[in-house]
C-alpha positions as CSV (number, residue, x, y, z in Angstrom):
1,X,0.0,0.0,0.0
2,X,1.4,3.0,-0.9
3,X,1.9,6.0,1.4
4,X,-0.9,8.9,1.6
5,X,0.9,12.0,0.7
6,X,-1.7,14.3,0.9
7,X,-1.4,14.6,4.6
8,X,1.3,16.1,6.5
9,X,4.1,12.7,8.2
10,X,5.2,12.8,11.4
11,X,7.6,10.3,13.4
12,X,6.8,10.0,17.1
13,X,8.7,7.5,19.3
14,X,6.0,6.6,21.3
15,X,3.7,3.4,20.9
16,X,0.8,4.0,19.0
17,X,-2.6,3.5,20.7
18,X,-5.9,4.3,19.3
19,X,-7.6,7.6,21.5
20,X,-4.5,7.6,23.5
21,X,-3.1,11.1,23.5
22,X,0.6,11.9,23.3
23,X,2.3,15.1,24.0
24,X,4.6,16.6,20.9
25,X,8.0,17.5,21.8
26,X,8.6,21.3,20.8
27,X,10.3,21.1,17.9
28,X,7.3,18.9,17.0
29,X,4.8,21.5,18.4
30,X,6.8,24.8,16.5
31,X,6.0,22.2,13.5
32,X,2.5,21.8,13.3
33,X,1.2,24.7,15.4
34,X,3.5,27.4,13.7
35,X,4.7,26.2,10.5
36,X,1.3,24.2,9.5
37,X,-0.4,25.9,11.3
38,X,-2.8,23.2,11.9
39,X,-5.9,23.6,13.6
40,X,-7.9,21.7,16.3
41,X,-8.3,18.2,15.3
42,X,-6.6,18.8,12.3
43,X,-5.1,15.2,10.5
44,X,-1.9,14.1,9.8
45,X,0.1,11.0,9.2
46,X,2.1,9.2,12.2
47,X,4.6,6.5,12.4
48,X,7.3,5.2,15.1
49,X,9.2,2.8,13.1
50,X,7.2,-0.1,14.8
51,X,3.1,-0.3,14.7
52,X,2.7,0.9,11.0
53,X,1.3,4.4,10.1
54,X,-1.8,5.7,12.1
55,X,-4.1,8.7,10.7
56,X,-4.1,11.1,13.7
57,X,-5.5,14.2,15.1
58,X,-3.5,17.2,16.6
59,X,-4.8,19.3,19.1
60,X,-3.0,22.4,20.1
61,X,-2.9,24.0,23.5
62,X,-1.6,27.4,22.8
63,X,1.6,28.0,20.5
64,X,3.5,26.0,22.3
65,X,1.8,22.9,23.2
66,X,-0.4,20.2,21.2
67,X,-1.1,16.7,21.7
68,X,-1.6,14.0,18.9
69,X,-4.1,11.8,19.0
70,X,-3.9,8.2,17.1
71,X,-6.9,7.3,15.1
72,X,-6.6,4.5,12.9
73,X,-4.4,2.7,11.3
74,X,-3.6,3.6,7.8
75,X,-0.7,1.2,6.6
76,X,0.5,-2.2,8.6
77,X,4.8,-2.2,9.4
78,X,6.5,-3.7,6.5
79,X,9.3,-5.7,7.6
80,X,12.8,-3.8,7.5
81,X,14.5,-3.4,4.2
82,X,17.6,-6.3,4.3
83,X,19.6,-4.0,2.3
84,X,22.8,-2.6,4.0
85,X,24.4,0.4,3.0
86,X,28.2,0.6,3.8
87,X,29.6,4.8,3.1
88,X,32.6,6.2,3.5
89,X,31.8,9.9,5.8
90,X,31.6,12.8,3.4
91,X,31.7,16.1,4.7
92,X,28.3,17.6,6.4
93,X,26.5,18.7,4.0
94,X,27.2,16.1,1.6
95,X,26.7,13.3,4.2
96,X,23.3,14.7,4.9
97,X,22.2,14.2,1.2
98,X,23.6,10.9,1.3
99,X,21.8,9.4,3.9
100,X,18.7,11.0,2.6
101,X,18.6,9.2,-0.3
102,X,20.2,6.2,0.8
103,X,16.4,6.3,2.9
104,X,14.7,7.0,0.3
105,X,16.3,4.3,-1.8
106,X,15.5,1.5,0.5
107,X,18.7,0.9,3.0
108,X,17.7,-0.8,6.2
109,X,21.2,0.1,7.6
110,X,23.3,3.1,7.3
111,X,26.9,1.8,8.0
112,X,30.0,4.0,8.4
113,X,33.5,2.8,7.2
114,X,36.9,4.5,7.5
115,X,38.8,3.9,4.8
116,X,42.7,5.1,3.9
117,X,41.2,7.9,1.5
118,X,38.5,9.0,4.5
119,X,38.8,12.6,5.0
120,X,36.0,12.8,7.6
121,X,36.2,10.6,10.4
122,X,34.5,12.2,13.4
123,X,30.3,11.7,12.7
124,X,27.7,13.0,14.0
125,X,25.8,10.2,14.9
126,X,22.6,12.1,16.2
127,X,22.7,14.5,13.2
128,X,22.6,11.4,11.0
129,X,19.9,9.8,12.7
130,X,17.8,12.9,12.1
131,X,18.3,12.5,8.8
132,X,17.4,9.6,8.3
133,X,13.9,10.3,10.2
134,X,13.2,13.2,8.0
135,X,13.7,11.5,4.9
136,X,11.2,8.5,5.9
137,X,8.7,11.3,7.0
138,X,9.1,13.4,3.6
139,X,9.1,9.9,1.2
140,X,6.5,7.2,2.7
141,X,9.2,5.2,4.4
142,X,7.8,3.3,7.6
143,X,11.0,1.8,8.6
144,X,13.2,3.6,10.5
145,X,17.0,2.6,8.9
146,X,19.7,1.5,12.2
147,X,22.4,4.1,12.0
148,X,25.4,2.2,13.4
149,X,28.6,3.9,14.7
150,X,31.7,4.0,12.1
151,X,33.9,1.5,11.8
152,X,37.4,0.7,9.6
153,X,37.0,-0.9,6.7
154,X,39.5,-4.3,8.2
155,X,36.8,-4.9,10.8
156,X,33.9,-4.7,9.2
157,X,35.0,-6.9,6.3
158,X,37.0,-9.4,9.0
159,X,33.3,-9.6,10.9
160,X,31.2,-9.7,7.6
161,X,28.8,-12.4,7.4
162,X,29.4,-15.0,5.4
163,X,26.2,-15.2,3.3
164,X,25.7,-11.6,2.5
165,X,27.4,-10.6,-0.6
166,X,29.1,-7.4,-0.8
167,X,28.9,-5.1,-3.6
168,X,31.2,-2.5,-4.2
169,X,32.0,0.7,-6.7
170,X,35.4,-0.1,-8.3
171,X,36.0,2.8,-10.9
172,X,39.2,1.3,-11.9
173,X,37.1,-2.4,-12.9
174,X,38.1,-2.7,-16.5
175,X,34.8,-2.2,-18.1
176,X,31.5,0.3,-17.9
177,X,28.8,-1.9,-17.6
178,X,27.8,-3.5,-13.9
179,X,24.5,-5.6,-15.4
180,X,26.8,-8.8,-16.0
181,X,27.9,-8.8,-12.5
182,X,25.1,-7.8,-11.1
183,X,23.3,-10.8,-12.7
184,X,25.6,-13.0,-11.5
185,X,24.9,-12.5,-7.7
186,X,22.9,-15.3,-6.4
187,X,22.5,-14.2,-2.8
188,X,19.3,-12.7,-1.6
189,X,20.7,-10.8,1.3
190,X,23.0,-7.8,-0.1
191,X,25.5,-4.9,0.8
192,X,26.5,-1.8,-1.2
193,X,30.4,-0.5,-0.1
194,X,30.7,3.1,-1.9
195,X,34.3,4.6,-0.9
196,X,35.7,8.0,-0.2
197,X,36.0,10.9,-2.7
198,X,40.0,9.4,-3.4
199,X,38.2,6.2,-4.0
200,X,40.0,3.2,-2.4
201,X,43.5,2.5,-2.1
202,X,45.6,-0.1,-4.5
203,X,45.8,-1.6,-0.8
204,X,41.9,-2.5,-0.3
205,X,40.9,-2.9,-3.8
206,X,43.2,-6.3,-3.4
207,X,42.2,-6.7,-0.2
208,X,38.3,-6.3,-1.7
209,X,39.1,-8.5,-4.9
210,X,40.8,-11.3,-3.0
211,X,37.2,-12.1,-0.6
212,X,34.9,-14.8,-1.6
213,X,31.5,-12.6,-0.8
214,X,32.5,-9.1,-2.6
215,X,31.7,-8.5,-6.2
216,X,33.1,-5.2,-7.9
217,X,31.1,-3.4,-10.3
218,X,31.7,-0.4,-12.5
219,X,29.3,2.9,-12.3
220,X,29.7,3.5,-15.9
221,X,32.8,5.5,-18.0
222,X,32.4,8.5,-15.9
223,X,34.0,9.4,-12.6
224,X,31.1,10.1,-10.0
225,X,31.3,12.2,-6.7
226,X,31.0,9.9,-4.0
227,X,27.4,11.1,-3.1
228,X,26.2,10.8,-6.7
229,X,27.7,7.2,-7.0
230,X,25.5,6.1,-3.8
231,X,22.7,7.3,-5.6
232,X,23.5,5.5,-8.8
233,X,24.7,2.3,-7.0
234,X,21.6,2.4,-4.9
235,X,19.6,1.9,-8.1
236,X,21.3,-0.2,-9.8
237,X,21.0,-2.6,-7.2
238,X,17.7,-2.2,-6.0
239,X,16.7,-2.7,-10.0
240,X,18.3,-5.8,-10.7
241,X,18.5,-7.8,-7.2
242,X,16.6,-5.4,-5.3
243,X,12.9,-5.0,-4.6
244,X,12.0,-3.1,-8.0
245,X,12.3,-6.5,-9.0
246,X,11.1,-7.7,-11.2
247,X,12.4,-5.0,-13.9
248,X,13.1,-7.0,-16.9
249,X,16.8,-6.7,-18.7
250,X,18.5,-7.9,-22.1
């Protein structure tokens, strides 16, 4: 069922209860009451990551209070997108884009990885985690991605598991088409590495090459910024092993 985007979205982590009030924080208040400017029992759209999406009502006490009141449910909770989406940090502005549409593209998990070319390795953890929220509330998403911590690339490819297969943007591949490899893959459960702005070092493309569970793939004969390439990877995989399937190719 697809989302209802006539109404205003709004994520609230609080358990969703039919006729049981709940108090907005301020920002969420300033939101509705001042921006919106909603009126009494005005309806919108909630979610919490957890008991699907619920047509409310707000009711505001002044300027600076209102309480939302859950209704009915609108949409069940879809299970949690499998896909995991491992980034090198970009810089803030950049990053924030990034995650937005690494939402909006499906990712259940937003992983960090420090690479050798990494220019930005202190995150923002909570910044990112707002993101992410504000994307699912703007696009129809229900299911809140996990935002893990960073992490160098040694660990997380020494604790990988086993059955998921790792895909990653090698610009220096040899060819300009990723559909043959892309094909290939047999596993249902999936990664996406993207690197750095200097792209990966000799060092870890061996490293990457030599591992049973990683297939490279070009992003065609044009160099991409980093943020740009998560886009296009993003599509590219969600088209051919992803859940656009099925989408039909020569």
């Amino acid at each position: 069922m697809r989302a209802n985007y006539r109404l205003p979205r709004l994520f609230i982590d609080n358990p969703l209860v039919p006729g049981i009030e709940l108090e907005a924080d301020a920002g969420q208040t300033n939101y509705l009451v001042n921006v919106l400017r909603l009126k009494d029992s005005a309806e919108l759209l909630v979610f919490n990551g957890r008991d699907g999406e619920w047509r409310a009502s707000v009711h505001p006490r002044g300027r600076k209070k209102a309480f939302i009141r859950p209704l009915k449910q609108e949409r069940p909770q879809p299970p949690a997108p499998g896909l995991v989406y491992c980034f090198a940090p970009l810089k803030a502005g950049r990053l924030d884009y990034m995650v937005q549409k690494a939402v909006e593209m499906g990712a259940g998990i937003l992983q960090p990885v420090i690479t050798q070319h990494t220019q930005v390795t202190k995150l923002g953890h909570e910044r990112m985690a707002a993101n992410a929220i504000e994307a699912a509330e703007q696009c129809g998403v229900l299911a809140i991605p996990d935002v893990r911590e960073s992490v160098k690339l040694d660990r997380l490819l020494a604790e990988w598991e086993a059955d998921r297969r790792l895909v990653f943007c090698d610009e220096g591949i040899g060819t300009d088409n990723p559909l043959p490899a892309l094909q290939a893959i047999g596993e249902t459960k999936l990664a996406l590495l993207v690197g750095p702005e200097g792209g990966f070092s000799d060092e870890e493309r061996r490293q990457l090459h030599a591992l049973p569970f990683v297939t490279a793939i070009p992003l065609g004969p044009r160099i991409l910024r980093a943020d740009t390439a998560a886009v296009a990877a993003l599509a590219l995989l969600q088209a051919v092993k992803g859940d656009w399937q099925p989408i039909k190719f020569p």
